[in-house]
VEXBA-744406 format. One record per residue (C-alpha): residue number from 1; x negated, y negated, z negated. Coordinates in steps of 0.05 Angstrom, whole numbers, plus 5000, padded with zeros to 4 digits. Example, Ala and Ser with C-alpha at 12.3 -4.5 7.8 and 13.67 -1.06 7.14 Angstrom:
<atoms>
   nr     u     v     w
    1  4754  5090  4844
    2  4727  5021  4857
</atoms>
This chain:
<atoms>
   nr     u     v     w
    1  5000  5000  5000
    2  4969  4933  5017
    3  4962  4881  4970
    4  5014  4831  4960
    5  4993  4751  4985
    6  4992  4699  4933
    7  5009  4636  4955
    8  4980  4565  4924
    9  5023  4506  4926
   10  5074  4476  4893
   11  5144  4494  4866
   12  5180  4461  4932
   13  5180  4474  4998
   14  5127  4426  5039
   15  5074  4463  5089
   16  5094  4528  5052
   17  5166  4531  5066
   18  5148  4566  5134
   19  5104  4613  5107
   20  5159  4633  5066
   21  5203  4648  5114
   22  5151  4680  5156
   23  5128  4729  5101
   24  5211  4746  5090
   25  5220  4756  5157
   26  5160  4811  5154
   27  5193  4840  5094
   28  5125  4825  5060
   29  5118  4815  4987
   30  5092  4759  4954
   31  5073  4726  4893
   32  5068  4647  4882
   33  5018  4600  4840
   34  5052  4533  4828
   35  4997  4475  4828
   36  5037  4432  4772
   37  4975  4404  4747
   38  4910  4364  4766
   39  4866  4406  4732
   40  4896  4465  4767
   41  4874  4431  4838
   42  4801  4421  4806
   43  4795  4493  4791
   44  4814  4509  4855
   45  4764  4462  4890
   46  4711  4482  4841
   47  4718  4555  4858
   48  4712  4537  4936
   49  4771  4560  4943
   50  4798  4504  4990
   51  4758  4495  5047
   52  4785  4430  5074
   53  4807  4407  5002
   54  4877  4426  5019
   55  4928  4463  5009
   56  4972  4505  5033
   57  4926  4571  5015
   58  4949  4641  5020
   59  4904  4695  4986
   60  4917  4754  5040
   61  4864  4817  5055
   62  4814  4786  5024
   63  4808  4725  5049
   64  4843  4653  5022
   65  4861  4629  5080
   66  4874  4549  5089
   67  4913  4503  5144
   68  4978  4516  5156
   69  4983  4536  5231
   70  4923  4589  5214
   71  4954  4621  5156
   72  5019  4623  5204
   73  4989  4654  5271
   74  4947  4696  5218
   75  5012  4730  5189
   76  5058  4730  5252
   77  4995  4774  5274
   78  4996  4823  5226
   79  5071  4832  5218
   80  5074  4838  5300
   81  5115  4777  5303
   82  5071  4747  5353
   83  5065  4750  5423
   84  5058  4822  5466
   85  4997  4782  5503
   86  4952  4719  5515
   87  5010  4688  5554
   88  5070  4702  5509
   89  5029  4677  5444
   90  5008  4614  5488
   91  5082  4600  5495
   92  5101  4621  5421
   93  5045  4570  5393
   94  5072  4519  5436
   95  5142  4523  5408
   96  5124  4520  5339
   97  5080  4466  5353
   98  5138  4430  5379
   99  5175  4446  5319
  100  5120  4439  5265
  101  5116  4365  5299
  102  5199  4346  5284
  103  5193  4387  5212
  104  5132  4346  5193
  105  5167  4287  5210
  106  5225  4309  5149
  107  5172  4324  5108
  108  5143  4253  5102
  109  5219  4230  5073
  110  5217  4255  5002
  111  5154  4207  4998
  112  5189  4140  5043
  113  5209  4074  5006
  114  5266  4071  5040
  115  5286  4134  5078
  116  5336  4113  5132
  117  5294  4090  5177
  118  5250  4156  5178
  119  5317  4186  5185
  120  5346  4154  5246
  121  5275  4164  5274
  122  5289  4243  5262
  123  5346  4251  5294
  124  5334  4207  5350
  125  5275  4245  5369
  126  5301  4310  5346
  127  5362  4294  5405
  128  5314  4262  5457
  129  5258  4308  5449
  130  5264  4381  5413
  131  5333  4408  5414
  132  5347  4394  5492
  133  5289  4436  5500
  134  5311  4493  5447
  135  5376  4496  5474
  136  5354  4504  5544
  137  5298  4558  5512
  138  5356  4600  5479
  139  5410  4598  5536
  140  5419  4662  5556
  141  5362  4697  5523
  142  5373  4733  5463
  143  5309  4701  5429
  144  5254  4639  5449
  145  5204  4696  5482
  146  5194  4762  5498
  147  5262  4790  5484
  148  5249  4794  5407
  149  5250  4764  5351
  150  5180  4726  5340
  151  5153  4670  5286
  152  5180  4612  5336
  153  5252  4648  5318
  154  5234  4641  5247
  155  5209  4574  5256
  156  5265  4541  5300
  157  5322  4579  5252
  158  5279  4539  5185
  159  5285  4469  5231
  160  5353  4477  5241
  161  5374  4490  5175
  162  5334  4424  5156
  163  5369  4385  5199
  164  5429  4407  5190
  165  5415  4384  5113
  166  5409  4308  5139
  167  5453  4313  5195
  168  5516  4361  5187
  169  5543  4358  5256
  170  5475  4358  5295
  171  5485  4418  5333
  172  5557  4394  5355
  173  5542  4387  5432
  174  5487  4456  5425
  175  5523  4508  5445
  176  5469  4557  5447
  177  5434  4536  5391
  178  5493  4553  5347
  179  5494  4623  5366
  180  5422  4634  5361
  181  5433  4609  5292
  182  5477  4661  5281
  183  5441  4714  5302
  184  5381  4698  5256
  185  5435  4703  5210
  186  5456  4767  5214
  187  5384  4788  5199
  188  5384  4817  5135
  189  5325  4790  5108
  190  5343  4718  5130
  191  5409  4723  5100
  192  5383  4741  5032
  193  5332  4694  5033
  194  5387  4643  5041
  195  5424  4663  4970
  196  5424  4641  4900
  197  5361  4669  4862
  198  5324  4678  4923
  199  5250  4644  4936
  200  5257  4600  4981
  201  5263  4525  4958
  202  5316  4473  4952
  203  5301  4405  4978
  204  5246  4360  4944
  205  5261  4323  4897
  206  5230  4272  4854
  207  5208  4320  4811
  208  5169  4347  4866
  209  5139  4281  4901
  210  5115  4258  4817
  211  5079  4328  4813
  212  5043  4314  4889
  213  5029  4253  4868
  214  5001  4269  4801
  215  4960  4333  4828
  216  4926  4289  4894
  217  4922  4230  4856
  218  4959  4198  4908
  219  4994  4132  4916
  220  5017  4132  4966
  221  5089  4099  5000
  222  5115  4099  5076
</atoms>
């Protein structure tokens, strides 16, 4: 039995959330280290166990693994949720570029002055730029490549469900988008993770922004 990944970050969602949802889409295991204090960062950096000073960072095989969009490609590899070949990956990372672009975009908000106009900036973008695209990706296939489920599936299903969060009726003039929404959730690992008691994380709060703040030493205001 392989060894369960512990992932270091901090009780809320963030650069983490995906991983999350990646690692429940594998059905893989995983334990969590909340960073809650500065002198839990130090040890960390003291160890050398954050290359780039950062986090997210996933303990997995051996390695503690840093940047987000490495520890991602690194799992969807492992768990075959990746491309069948050079040219189906290329297209994979592209997507969840795309969407690690918008979702970074609602990740700055918990941290803005004044959110709205980061908001109207979201969905503006989100309708000029991503979900024409999505919708056009997931019209009449089943899934974004390959004929099976893959971590731009994963990914697209997590940016949805954020969006949906700000904007209730975002998806009204999506047709396709809707129904691939419901097909991720019929899978059974997705729906659970989407339950009560389950580990995935609710929206940040300010709870959440005080303890980034406090851990980075940031002071930071958008």
């Amino acid at each position: 039995m392989s060894q369960r990944a512990v992932l270091h970050y901090f009780n809320g969602r963030g650069k983490m959330e995906s991983i999350r949802w990646l690692l429940t889409l594998a059905e893989a295991e995983y334990d969590e280290m909340f960073l809650t204090s500065r002198d839990q960062y130090v040890k960390l950096l003291n160890d050398g166990s954050l290359m780039f000073q950062q986090v997210p960072m996933v303990e997995i095989d051996g390695m503690k693994l840093v940047q987000t969009k490495a520890i991602f490609q690194y799992i969807a590899e492992k768990y075959n949720l990746h491309g069948k070949d050079p040219k189906e990956r290329a297209i994979i990372n592209m997507h969840c570029e795309g969407l690690m672009d918008l979702m970074e975009m609602m990740m700055i908000l918990p941290f803005c002055a004044d959110p709205k106009p980061q908001l109207e900036k979201v969905k503006t973008k989100a309708n000029e730029r991503y979900l024409p695209v999505f919708e056009k990706a997931v019209t009449g296939p089943v899934y974004l490549v390959g004929g099976r489920v893959t971590c731009a599936d994963v990914l697209l299903f997590e940016c949805i469900l954020m969006l949906e969060e700000k904007f209730c009726d975002i998806l009204k003039e999506y047709d396709s988008l809707r129904s691939f929404k419901g097909r991720m959730l019929s899978i059974p690992a997705l729906h659970r993770f989407l339950q009560p008691g389950s580990k995935r994380k609710p929206q940040p709060d300010e709870n959440y922004t005080k303890t980034v703040k406090e851990v980075f030493q940031l002071n930071i205001q958008f």
